[in-house]
C-alpha positions as CSV (number, residue, x, y, z in Angstrom):
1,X,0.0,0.0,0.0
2,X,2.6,2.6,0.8
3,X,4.8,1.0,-1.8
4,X,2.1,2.0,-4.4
5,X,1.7,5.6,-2.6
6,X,5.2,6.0,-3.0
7,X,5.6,5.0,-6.8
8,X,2.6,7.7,-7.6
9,X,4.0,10.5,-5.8
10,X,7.4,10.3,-7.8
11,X,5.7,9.8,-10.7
12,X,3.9,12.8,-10.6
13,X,6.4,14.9,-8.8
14,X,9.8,13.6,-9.3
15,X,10.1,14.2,-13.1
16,X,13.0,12.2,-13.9
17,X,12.5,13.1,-17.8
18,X,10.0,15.8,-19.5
19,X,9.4,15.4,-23.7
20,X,8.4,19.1,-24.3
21,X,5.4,20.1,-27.0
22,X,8.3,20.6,-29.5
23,X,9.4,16.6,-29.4
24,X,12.3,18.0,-27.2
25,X,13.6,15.6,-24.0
26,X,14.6,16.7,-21.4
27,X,16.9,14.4,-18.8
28,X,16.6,15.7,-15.1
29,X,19.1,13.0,-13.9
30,X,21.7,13.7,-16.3
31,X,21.0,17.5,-16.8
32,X,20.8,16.9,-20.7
33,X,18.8,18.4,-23.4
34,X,18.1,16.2,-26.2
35,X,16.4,17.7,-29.4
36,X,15.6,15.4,-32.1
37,X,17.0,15.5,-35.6
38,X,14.7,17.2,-37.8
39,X,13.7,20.0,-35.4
40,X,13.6,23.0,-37.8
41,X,12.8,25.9,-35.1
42,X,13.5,25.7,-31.0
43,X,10.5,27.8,-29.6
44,X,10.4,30.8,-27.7
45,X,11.1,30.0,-23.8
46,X,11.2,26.5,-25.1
47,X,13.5,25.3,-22.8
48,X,14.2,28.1,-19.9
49,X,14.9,27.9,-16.5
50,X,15.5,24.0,-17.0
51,X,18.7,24.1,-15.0
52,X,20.1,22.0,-17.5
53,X,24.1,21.7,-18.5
54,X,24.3,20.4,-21.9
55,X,23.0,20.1,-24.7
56,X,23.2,19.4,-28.7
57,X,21.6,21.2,-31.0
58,X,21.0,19.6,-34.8
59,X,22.4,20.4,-38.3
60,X,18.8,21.0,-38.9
61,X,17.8,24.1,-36.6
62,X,17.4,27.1,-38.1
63,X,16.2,29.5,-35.4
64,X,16.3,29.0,-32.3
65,X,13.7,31.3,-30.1
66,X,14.3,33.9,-27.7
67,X,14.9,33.0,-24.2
68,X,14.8,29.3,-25.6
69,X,18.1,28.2,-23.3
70,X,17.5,31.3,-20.9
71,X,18.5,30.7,-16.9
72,X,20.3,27.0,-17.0
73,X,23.8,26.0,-16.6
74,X,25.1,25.1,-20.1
75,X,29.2,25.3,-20.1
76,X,29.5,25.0,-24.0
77,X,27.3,25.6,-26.9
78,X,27.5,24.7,-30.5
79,X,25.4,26.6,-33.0
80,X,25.4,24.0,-35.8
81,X,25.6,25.8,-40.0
82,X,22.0,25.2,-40.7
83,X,21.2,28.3,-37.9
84,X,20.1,31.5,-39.5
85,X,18.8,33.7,-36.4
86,X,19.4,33.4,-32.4
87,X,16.8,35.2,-30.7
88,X,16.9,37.3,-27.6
89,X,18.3,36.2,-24.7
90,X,18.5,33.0,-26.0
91,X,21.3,31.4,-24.2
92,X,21.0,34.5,-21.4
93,X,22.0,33.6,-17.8
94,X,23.8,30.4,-18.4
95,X,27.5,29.3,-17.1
96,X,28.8,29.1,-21.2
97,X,32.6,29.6,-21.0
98,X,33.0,28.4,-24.7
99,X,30.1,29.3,-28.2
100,X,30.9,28.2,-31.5
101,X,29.4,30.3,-34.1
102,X,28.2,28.7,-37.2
103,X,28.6,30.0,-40.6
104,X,25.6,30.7,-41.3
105,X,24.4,32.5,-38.7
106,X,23.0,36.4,-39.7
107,X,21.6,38.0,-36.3
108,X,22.2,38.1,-33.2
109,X,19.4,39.0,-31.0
110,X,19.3,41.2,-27.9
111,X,21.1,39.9,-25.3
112,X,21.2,36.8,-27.0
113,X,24.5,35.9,-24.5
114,X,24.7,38.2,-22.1
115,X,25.6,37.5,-18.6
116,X,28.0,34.4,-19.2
117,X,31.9,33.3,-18.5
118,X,32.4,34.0,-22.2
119,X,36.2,34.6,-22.7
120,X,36.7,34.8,-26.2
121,X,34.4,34.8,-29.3
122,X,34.8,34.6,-32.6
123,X,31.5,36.4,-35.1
124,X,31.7,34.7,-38.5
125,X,31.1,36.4,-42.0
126,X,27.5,35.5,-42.2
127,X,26.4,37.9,-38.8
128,X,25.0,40.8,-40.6
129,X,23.8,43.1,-37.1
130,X,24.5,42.1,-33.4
131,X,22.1,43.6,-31.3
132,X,21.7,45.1,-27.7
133,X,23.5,43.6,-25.1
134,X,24.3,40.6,-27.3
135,X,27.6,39.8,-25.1
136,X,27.7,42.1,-22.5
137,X,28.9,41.2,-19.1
138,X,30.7,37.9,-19.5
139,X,34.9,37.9,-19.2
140,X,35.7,38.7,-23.2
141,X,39.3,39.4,-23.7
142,X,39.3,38.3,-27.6
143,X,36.5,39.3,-30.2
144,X,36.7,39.0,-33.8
145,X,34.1,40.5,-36.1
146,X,33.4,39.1,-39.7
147,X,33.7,40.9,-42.0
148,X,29.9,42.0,-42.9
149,X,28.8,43.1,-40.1
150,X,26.9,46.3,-40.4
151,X,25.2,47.7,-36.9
152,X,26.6,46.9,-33.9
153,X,24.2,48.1,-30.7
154,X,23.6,49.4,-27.2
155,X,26.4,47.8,-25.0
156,X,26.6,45.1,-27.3
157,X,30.0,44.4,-25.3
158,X,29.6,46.3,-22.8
159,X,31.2,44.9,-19.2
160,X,34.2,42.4,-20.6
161,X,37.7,43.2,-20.0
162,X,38.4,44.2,-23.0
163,X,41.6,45.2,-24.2
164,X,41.5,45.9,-28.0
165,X,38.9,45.2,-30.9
166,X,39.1,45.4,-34.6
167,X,35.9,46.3,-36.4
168,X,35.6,45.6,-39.8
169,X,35.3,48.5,-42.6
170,X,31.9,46.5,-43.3
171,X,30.2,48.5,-39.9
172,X,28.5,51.8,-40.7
173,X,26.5,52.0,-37.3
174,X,27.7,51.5,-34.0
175,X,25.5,52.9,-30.7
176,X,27.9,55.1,-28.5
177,X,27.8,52.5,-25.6
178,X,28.3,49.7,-27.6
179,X,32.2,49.1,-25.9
180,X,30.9,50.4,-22.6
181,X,32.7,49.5,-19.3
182,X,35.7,47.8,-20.7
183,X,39.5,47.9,-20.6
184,X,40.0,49.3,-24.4
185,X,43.6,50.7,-24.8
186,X,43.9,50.0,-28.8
187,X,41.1,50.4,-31.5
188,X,41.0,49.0,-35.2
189,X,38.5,51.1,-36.7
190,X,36.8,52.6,-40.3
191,X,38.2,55.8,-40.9
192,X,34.7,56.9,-41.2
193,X,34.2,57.2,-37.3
194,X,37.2,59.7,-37.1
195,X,35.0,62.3,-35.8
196,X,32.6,60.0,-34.0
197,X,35.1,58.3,-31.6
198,X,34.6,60.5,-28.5
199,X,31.1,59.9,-28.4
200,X,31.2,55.8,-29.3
201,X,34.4,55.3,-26.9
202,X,33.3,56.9,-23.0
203,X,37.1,56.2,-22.6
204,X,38.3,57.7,-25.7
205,X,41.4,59.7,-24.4
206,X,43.0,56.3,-23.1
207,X,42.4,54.9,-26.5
208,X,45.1,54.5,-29.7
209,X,43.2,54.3,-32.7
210,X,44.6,53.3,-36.1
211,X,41.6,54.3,-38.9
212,X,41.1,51.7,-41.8
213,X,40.7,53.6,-45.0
């Protein structure tokens, strides 16, 4: 009798695994997330706050949602070439010391990895605008920027250590706090901005630029 009581009660509140609406699994035991091949989009909020630590997204993918990965305790991330668009604080609030960028990938959404252990990152060709926020606050100390990227925005790396940044002649937009709070003592940057430097770069004075023409 208590046996059976027992054997109820953790089934209903001991999930040991939970398949979401979107065919997703997800393993409380082993704190893995396992999305099936196949999956095209991973929904908004799909899995947040799932205090989860891995997981491995398919070659299929091509968006995944905002806050889909939101609040959990994912180390590493691989965005596989098939993704086109990562949403807004998609991986926001996680533990991610390492993100591999795929080739594909054209926009970064707001705040899309904010508040990680991020210590380098590399933003291939294909990212066309990172938005707000999209890095701020982690522990940067190495950022490249392909080569087409156009708009970068509102503390987009705002609160990282950084020490220098190139940005690519492809950038015609870039929101004065955009390097906020960092450690900037050397900038790489489109002649263009000449004038604009003292209001993009708070710390401008402590700055050496060298202008790409």
């Amino acid at each position: 009798m208590y046996k059976n009581k027992y054997l109820k009660y953790k089934a209903k509140y001991l999930k040991l695994k939970e398949e979401l609406e979107g065919g997703g699994l997800v393993d409380y035991m082993s704190g893995n997330i396992t999305i099936p091949n196949g999956t095209k989009e991973i929904k908004d909020n799909e899995y947040y706050r799932k205090n989860k630590i891995s997981v491995t997204i398919p070659n299929s993918v091509t968006k995944i949602g905002k806050r889909a990965f939101m609040n959990n305790k994912l180390t590493n991330v691989i965005i596989p070439d098939s993704v086109i668009e990562i949403g807004e604080n998609a991986f926001n609030t996680n533990e991610l010391t390492n993100v591999t960028l795929g080739k594909n990938v054209k926009i970064i959404g707001s705040s899309a990895f904010s508040n990680n252990k991020l210590t380098n990152i590399i933003i291939p060709n294909s990212v066309t605008l990172i938005y707000d926020f999209a890095f701020s606050n982690n522990q940067l100390t190495n950022v490249t920027i392909g080569n087409s990227v156009t708009a970068i925005g509102e503390q987009a790396f705002s609160y990282n250590p950084l020490t220098s940044i190139v940005i690519p002649k492809s950038v015609t937009n870039i929101v004065s706090s955009a390097f906020s709070f960092t450690k900037l003592r050397k900038v790489t940057i489109p002649r263009k901005f000449q004038s604009e430097v003292r209001n993009i770069f708070i710390n401008y004075r402590n700055i050496q630029f060298t202008y790409l023409d």
